[in-house]
Each structure stands twice: as structure tokens, then as C-alpha cells.
TORNUPA-274889 format. One line per 3 residues: number of its first residue (from 1); for each residue x, y, z of C-alpha. Coordinates in nm, 2 decimals. Example, Ala and Ser with C-alpha at 12.3 -4.5 7.8 and 13.67 -1.06 7.14 Angstrom:
1> 1.23:-0.45:0.78; 1.37:-0.11:0.71
//
This chain:
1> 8.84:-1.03:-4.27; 8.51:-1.09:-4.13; 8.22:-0.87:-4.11
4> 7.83:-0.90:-4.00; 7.58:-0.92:-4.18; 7.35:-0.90:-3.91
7> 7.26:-0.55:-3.78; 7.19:-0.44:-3.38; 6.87:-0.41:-3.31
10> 6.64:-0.37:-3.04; 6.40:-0.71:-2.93; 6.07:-0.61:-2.74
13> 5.93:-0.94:-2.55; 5.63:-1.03:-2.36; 5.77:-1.21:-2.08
16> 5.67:-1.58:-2.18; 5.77:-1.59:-2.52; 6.07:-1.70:-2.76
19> 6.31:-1.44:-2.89; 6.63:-1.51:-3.14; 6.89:-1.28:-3.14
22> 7.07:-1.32:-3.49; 7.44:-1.31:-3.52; 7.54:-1.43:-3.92
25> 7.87:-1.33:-4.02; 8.05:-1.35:-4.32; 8.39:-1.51:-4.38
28> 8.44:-1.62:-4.06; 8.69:-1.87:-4.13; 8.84:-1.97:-3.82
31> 8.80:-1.72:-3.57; 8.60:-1.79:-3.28; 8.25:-1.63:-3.20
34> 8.10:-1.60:-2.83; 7.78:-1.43:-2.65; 7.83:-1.19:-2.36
37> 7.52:-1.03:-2.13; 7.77:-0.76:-1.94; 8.07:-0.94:-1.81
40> 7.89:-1.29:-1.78; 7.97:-1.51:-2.12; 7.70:-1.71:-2.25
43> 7.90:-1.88:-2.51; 8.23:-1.97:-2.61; 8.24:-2.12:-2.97
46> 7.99:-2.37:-2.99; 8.01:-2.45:-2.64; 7.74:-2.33:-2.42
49> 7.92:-2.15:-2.07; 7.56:-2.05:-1.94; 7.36:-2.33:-1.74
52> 7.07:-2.13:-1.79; 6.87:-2.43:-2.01; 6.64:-2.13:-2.17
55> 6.98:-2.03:-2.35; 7.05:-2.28:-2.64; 7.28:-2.18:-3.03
58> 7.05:-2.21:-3.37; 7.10:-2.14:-3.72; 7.45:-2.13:-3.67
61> 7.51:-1.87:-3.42; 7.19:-1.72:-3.37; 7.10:-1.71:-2.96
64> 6.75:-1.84:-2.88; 6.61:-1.74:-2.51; 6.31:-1.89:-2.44
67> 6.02:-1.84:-2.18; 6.18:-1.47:-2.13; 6.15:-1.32:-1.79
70> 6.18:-0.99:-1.67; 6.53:-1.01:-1.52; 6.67:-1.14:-1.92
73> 6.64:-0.78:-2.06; 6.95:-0.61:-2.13; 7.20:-0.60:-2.39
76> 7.35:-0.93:-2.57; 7.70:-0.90:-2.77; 7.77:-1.10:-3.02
79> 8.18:-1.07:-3.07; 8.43:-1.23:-3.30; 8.77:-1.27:-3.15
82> 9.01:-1.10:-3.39; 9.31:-0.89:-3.36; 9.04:-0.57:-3.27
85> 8.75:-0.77:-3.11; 8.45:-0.71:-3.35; 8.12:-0.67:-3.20
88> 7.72:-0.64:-3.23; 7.45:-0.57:-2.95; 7.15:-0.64:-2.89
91> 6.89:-0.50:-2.67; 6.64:-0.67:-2.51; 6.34:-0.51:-2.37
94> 6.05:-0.67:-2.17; 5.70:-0.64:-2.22; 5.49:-0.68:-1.90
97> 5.11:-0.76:-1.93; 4.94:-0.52:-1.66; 4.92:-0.70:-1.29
100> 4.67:-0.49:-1.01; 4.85:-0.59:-0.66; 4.73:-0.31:-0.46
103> 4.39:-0.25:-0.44; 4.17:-0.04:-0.15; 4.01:-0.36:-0.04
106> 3.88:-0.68:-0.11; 3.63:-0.68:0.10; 3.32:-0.43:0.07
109> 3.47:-0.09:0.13; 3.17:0.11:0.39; 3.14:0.51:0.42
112> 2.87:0.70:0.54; 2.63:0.88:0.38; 2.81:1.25:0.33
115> 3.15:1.16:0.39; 3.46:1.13:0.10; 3.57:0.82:-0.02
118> 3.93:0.76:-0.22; 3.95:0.41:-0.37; 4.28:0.35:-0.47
121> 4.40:0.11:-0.72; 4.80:0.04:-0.80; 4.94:-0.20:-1.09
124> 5.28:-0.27:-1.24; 5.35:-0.40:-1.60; 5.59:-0.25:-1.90
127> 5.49:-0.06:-1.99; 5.34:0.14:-1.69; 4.96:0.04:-1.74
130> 4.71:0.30:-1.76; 4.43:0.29:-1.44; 4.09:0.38:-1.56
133> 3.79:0.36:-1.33; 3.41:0.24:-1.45; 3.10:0.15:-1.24
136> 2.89:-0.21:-1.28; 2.63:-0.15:-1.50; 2.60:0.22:-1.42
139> 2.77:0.54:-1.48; 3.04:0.72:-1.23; 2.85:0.96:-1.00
142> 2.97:1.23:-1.20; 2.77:1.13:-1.49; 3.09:1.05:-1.69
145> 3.17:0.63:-1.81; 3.54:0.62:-1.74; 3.81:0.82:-1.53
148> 4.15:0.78:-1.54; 4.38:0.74:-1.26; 4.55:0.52:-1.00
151> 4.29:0.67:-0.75; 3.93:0.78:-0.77; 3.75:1.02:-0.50
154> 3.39:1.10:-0.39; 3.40:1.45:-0.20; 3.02:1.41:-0.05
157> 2.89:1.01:-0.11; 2.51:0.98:-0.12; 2.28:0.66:-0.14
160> 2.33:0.63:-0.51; 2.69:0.64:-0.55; 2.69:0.23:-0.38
163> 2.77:0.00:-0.60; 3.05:-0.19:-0.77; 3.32:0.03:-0.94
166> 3.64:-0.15:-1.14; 4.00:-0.05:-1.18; 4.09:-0.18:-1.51
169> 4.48:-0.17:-1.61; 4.56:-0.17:-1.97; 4.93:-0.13:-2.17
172> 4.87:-0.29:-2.49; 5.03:-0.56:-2.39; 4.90:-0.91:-2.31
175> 4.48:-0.90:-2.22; 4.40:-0.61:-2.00; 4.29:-0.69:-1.62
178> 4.06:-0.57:-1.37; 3.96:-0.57:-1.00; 3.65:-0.46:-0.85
181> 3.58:-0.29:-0.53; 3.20:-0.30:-0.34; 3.12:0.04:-0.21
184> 2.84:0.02:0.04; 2.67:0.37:0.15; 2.54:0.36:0.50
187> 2.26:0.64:0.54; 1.91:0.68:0.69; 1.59:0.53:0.57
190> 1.46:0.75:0.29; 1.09:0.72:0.18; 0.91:0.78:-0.14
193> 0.59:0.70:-0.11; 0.37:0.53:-0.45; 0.06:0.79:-0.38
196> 0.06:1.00:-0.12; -0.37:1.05:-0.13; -0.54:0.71:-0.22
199> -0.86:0.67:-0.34; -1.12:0.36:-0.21; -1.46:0.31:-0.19
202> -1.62:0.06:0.15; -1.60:-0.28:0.02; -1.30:-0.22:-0.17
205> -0.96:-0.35:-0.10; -0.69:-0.07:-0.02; -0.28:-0.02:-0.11
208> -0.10:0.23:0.06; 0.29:0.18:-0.06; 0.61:0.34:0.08
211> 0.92:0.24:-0.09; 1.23:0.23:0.13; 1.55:0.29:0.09
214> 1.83:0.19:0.38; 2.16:0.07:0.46; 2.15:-0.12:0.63
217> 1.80:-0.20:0.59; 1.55:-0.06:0.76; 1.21:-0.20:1.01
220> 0.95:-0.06:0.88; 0.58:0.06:1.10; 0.24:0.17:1.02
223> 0.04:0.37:1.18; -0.30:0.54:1.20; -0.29:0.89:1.35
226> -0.12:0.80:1.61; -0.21:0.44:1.67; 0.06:0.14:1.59
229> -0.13:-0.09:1.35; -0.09:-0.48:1.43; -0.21:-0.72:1.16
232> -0.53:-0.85:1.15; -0.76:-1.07:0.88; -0.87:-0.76:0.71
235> -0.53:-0.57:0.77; -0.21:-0.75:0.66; 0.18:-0.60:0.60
238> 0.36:-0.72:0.27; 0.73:-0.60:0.17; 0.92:-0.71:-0.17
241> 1.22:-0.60:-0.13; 1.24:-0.20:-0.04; 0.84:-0.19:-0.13
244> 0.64:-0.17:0.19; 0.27:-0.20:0.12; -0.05:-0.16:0.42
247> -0.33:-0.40:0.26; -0.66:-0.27:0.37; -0.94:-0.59:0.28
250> -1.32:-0.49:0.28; -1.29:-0.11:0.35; -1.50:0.04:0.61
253> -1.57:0.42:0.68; -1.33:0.41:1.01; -1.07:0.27:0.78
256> -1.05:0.61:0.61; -0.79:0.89:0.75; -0.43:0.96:0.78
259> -0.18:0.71:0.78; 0.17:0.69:0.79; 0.48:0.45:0.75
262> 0.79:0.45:1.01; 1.11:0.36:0.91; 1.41:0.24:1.14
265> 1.77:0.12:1.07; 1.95:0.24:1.33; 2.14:0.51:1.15
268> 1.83:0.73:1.16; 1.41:0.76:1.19; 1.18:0.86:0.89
271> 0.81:0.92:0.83; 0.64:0.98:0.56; 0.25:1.03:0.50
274> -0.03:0.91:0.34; -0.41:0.95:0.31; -0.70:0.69:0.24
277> -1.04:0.92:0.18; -1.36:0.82:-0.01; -1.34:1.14:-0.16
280> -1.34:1.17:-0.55; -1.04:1.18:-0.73; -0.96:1.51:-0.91
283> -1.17:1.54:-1.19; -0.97:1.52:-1.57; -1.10:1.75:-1.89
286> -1.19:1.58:-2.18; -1.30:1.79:-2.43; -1.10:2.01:-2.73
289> -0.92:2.30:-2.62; -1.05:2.49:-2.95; -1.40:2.57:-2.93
292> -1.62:2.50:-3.24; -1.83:2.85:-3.15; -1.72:3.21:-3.11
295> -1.95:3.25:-2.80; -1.99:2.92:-2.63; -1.82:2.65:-2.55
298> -1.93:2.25:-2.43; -1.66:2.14:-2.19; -1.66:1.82:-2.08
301> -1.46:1.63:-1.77; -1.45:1.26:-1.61; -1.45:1.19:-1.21
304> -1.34:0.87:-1.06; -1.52:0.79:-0.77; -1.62:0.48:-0.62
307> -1.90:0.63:-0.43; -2.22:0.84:-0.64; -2.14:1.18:-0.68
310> -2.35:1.41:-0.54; -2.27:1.76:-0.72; -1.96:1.91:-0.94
313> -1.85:2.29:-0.89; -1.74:2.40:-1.24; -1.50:2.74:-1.18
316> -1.42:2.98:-1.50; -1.27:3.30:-1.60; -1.11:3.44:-1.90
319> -0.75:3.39:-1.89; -0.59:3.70:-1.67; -0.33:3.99:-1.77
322> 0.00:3.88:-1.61; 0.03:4.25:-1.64; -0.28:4.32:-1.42
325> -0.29:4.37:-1.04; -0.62:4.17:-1.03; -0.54:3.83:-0.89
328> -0.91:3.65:-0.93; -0.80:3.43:-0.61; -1.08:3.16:-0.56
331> -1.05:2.97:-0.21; -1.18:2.61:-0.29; -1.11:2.43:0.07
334> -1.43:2.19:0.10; -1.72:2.46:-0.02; -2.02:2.41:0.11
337> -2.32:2.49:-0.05; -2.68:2.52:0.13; -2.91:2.61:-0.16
340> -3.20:2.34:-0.30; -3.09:2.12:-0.57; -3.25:2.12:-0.89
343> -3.42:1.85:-1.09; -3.21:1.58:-1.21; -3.20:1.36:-1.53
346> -3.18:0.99:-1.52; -2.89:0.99:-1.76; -2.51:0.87:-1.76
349> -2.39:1.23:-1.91; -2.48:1.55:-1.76; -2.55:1.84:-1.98
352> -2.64:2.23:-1.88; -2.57:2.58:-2.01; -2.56:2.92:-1.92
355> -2.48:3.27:-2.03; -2.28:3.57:-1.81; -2.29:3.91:-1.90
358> -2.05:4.15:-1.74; -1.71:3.91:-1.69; -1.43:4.09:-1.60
361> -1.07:3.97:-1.65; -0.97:3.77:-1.39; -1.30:3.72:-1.24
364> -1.38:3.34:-1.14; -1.74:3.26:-1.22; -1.87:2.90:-1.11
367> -2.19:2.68:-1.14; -2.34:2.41:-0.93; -2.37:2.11:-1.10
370> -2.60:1.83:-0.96; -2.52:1.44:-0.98; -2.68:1.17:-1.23
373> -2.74:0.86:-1.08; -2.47:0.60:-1.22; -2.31:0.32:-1.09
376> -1.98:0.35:-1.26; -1.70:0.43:-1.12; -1.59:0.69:-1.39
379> -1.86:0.94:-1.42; -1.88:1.20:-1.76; -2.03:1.46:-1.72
382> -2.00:1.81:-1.98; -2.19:2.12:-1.97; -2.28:2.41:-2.20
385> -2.14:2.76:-2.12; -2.27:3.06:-2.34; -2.22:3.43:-2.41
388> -1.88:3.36:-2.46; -1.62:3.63:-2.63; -1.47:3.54:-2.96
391> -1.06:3.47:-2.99; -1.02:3.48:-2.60; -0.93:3.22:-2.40
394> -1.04:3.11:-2.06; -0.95:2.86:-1.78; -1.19:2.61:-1.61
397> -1.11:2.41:-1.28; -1.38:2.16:-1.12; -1.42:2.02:-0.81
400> -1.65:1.71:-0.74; -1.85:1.60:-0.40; -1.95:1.27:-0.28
403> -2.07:1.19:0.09; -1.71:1.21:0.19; -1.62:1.54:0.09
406> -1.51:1.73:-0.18; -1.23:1.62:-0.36; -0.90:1.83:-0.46
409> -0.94:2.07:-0.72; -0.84:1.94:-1.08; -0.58:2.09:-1.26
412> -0.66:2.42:-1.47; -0.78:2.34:-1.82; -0.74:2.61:-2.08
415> -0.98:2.64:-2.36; -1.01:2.93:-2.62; -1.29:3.04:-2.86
418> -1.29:3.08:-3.21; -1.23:3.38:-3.36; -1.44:3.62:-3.62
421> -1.37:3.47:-3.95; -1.13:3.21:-3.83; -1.34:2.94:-4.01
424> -1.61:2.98:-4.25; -1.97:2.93:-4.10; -2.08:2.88:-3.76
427> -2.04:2.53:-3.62; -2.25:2.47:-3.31; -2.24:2.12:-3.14
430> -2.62:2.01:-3.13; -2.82:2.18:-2.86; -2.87:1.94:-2.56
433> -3.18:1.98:-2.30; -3.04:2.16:-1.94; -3.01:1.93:-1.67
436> -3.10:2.19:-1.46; -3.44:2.42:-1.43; -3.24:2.69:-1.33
439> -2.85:2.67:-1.29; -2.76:2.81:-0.94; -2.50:3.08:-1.00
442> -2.22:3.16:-0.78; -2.14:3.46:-0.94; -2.32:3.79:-0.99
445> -2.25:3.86:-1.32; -2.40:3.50:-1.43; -2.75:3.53:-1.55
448> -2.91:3.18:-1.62; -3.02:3.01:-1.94; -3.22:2.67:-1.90
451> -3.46:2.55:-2.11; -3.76:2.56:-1.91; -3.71:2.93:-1.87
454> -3.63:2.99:-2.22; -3.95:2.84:-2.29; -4.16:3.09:-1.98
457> -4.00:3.41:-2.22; -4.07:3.27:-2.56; -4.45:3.18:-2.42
460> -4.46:3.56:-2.28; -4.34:3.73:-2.59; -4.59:3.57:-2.80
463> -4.89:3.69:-2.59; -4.78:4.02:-2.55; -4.73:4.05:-2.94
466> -5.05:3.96:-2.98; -5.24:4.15:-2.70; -5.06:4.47:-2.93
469> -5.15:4.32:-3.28; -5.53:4.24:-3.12; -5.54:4.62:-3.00
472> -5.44:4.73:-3.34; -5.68:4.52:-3.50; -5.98:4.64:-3.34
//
């Protein structure tokens, strides 16, 4: 009797490819073999019944189906026609690479800043592919890299969620594929401006900058006060892309004010502000924050100014209790000061000092600083403060004045002193002459220490010591 020797099994088949079903059996003798697919035979013997020309008899009677298709999975019998029919089947299951045929749109997909958005994204292949969701050369909005799904929704869309996101379908089968969909965010201009207070001097050339962003893009006007600006030789508009730049050639005074940029798309208006002043710019600290001395300290700044400065304000106080009702509150909106200016020194540095008895916690304490003639655009200038209390700290601010006005005051500088014993010796930074003859203090608890008064006490103690040793004498 005959028997197989080949067993059922199941065939898994990317559409495309070859597949041979086996069907060796032993002792045959003279019975006759055939293939069946359901009630259709394929073969009879060794004739072919099938005209499918994909269908074909090797190695005996193995069945070879080439260039498989979807509709060829199923199950294949291989029967010998004895008494009892014997029988093997086959399965054939086929493998689909993934295929995206629905998609939101082709064409850029447009939502309004605000609104929800649902991008959908449908595929068939066997298996069912998996949908997964990236963004060009960004992240999703939600900060994550992927997200799985056949659709993907933004509840509230904002400028930065446009872009190109793709829908990528994947089953391990063939090469994965993707689609991509354009989302374009429709919203108001929005401005960020580069500086919003720019600094000039007359002469100079001037850049105010506001960076736009719009869809659909936006016409952009300046304006001073309230006066549309047209271009002119000295006064020219430039935009690269969503950079809008005012160029200001050969500064004058009347070029200095308030100025602002006016953007327009259609969707919306916005405004945004800017300044152009021959003021200083806020002044920057320079020195150490650790003093070298228990009881003075040399603190030192830079201010950027295109025009001579004409006097610094330096402000002080120890550093106060969060714990204390005190608040030390200083106004420092354009000061003016009436007072006679002392000498000054023809010198690129300025240098003074002074001493304070009395300073309370949270009391501000601040000294009138004259200019040095310079030419540079950065100015240094330092100063010496005195009677000092070991291990405290303290807090400086400094606001400089040129024939504009007074600049904005710099950011708070903290310095501390050193403390008893914290370091063996004393180290004092070399002594320098005053600047000033006598340091105008703002503060009644300051008492001044210049040279040139230093010098009037020294001179008066030495006389009076020796009116008393002459009195003694005689």
C-alpha cells in the first residue's frame, strides 16, 4: 500500500514569490495521484487540468505556484486514488507587504490656530500593518517621537505644531511604507522682538529687529510714535525671511525715541515695541564677589556708552533679613542731582573710597561718581568702599548718566567680606589716590574719606601734638 512521506504543513508567502508544495509518496505503484484547491482539480496524473500557467508538476509530484497572489491562499490536497482515497493538505497563507490607500489628504491639510486636528491614515497588508505616527525632523507636539495608531489628534493646534508628520505602516513583511501629510497652522502674526531697548550713539548706524511669525505671512510697518516711516537714504527696510529689521544710517538726536513694528496678515494685527536712546547701557560688575579685606571692598563695573559719561550712581547696602519688615526700597527713575561736581582725574579708570558709620540692614547707601574723560566706548571704572563689617555680605547696583539720560539700573551684584580668621593676614589691594576731594554722599550715615581730607586731619593732629608737647616743654 502506499503511504506519504511528505507531511501537511502550513506555506506562508509574500505575494510575488515561488512556493512548492511537496507531495512524495512511497510505493505508489500504479495508482493515480491528483491536486485539488476545494472542489476545483488542479491535476489529474501527470496531466495538468488547471490553465492557470503559474501552476506547473516538479520533482515528481511536488506542485509549484509561482508569482503567488492573494486570491491563491487556501488549502491544496494532494490525494492518491485508492480503495479509501488517501490524502495530505496543505495550507497556504499570504503575506501582504503594508499598502497606505487612505490617507487625510494629499494636499496640505489647513486648521486654524486653536482648533483640533485628526489626521487619519488607513493601510491594508497581512498581516494587518501597524500605523505609527512621526514628525519631519521634529518631535510630535507632545514631546514624544512616535505614536501608534491609524489616527492621530491635536485637541488645541498652535503655530508650532505645522509641519510634515508621516504615517508609516509596518508588518514585518516586505519594506515598510510611508505617506506624509503637510499640516499648515493659520494664526496671527506673532512678534518677538531681537532687543527691545537699543543702544546708539549720533553718527552710528542703528538695527531695530522684530522677528515675525505668520501664516500666512504677514506685511510688516514701522512706525515712530505715531508716524508711519517711509524709506529714505538714511532710513531703509530689510526682511530675510521672518526677520524684519529698521536700518537707521548716520544717527541723529531726533532719530532717538519709541518705535514700533506692525504686523498684518489678515487673520489678525500685532505691535510690538522698541526703543532707540543714547542712554548708557546698564552698567556690568567686574570684580570678585569675595573681598580680599574684612572691612573694605574695591568693586569695580564697565559701562557701554557711545557717548562720554558724565557721572555713575553707585547704590549699597548689606544684604537684608528676608525675615525683616524693612524693605530698603530705593526709587532709581532718572535721579537728578543738583550738587557741584568735584575735581576729576584725567585717567581711563576711576578710583574713590569712603567709609559709613551707622548702616542699618536694609538701608541703601549711594555715592556720586563723576566721569573721566575717555573716548572708548566701554568705560571701567571701580571705587573703594571702607568701614566695611567682616563675614557679611552686601549688594551694589549702579546706574550711569550721559547727556541723554540715565540709563536702566544694572542688575544687583552681591559681594561679601572676609571673615575674622578666614585667611591668615590681611590682604589689602594697594591704596589708589580718590578721584574725588570729597565724595558727595547721598546717605546720612556716610561720612567721607578722600585723600585730600585725610591729609587736612593728619596736618592738624600733628600741630596740635606739638602746641601740647611745646607747653610741656617750657
Amino acid at each position: 500500500m502506499p503511504s506519504f512521506e511528505s507531511k501537511a504543513h502550513t506555506y506562508r508567502v509574500v505575494t510575488g514569490d515561488m512556493v512548492v508544495l511537496p507531495c512524495e509518496v512511497n510505493n505508489v505503484g500504479t495508482y493515480m495521484q491528483a491536486w485539488k484547491r476545494g472542489i476545483a482539480i488542479l491535476t489529474a496524473g501527470s496531466v495538468k487540468v488547471s490553465p492557470d500557467e503559474r501552476f506547473r508538476l516538479v520533482d515528481g509530484y511536488n506542485l509549484e505556484i509561482r508569482d503567488v497572489q492573494t486570491q491563491d491562499a487556501g488549502d491544496y490536497v494532494c490525494q492518491i486514488a485508492t480503495l479509501q482515497p488517501m490524502e495530505i493538505t496543505h495550507t497556504v497563507e499570504i503575506l501582504v507587504p503594508p499598502r497606505i490607500h487612505q490617507l487625510t489628504s494629499m494636499e496640505p491639510v489647513e486648521v486654524k490656530k486653536g482648533g483640533p486636528i485628526t489626521l487619519e491614515c488607513r493601510a491594508s497588508g497581512n498581516p494587518v500593518p501597524k500605523i505609527t505616527w512621526t514628525r519631519k525632523n521634529n518631535v510630535l507636539p507632545s514631546g514624544e517621537k512616535t505614536y501608534e495608531g491609524s489616527s492621530f489628534t491635536i485637541d488645541r493646534v498652535n503655530r508650532h505644531d505645522a509641519g510634515i508628520y508621516q504615517c508609516t505602516a509596518s508588518n514585518n513583511v516586505g519594506h515598510p511604507t510611508t505617506k506624509e501629510i503637510q499640516l499648515k497652522v493659520l494664526f496671527p502674526p506673532e512678534i518677538e522682538v531681537e532687543k527691545s531697548w537699543v543702544h546708539t550713539g549720533e553718527g552710528n548706524e542703528a538695527q531695530l529687529v522684530c522677528i515675525v511669525f505668520a501664516e500666512p505671512g504677514a506685511d510688516v510697518v514701522w512706525f515712530k510714535d505715531t508716524l508711519r516711516l517711509a524709506s529714505t537714504e538714511r532710513r531703509i527696510t530689510e526682511v530675510r525671511g521672518s526677520r524684519n529689521t529698521l536700518i537707521i544710517r548716520k544717527v541723529q538726536a531726533s532719530d532717538f525715541g519709541n518705535y514700533s513694528c506692525l504686523a498684518d496678515n489678515g487673520i489678525g494685527k500685532t505691535k510690538q515695541y522698541l526703543e532707540l536712546s543714547g542712554r548708557p547701557n546698564p552698567a556690568k560688575f567686574r570684580s570678585h564677589q569675595q573681598s580680599r579685606s574684612r572691612d573694605s571692598y574695591n568693586i569695580s563695573w564697565v559701562v557701554e556708552s557711545y557717548t562720554p559719561i558724565e557721572e555713575c550712581k553707585l547704590f549699597f547696602r548689606k544684604v537684608p533679613n528676608p525675615n525683616s519688615a524693612q524693605t530698603g526700597t530705593v526709587h532709581y527713575t532718572q535721579p537728578h542731582f543738583g550738587q557741584k561736581r568735584p575735581h576729576r582725574r584725567q585717567e581711563n579708570e576711576t578710583h574713590g573710597q569712603y567709609g559709613y558709620n551707622g548702616l542699618q540692614r536694609g538701608d541703601w547707601n549711594d555715592v556720586i561718581l563723576p566721569n573721566m574723560p575717555s573716548g572708548h566706548y566701554t568705560q571701567h571704572m571701580s571705587y573703594m568702599i571702607r568701614g566695611l563689617e567682616p563675614a557679611v555680605q552686601y549688594e551694589a547696583r549702579v546706574q550711569a548718566k550721559n547727556r541723554f539720560g540715565w540709563s536702566q539700573m544694572s542688575e544687583d551684584f552681591l559681594f561679601v567680606t572676609k571673615g575674622i580668621g578666614q585667611y591668615p593676614g590681611d590682604i589689602e589691594p594697594p591704596s589708589s589716590p580718590a578721584v574725588l576731594s570729597e565724595p558727595e554722599m547721598r546717605d546720612m550715615g556716610v561720612k567721607a574719606f578722600g585723600t585730600a581730607s585725610q591729609r587736612t586731619v593728619d596736618v592738624l593732629f600733628i600741630a596740635m601734638l606739638l602746641l601740647i608737647l611745646a607747653d610741656r616743654w617750657f
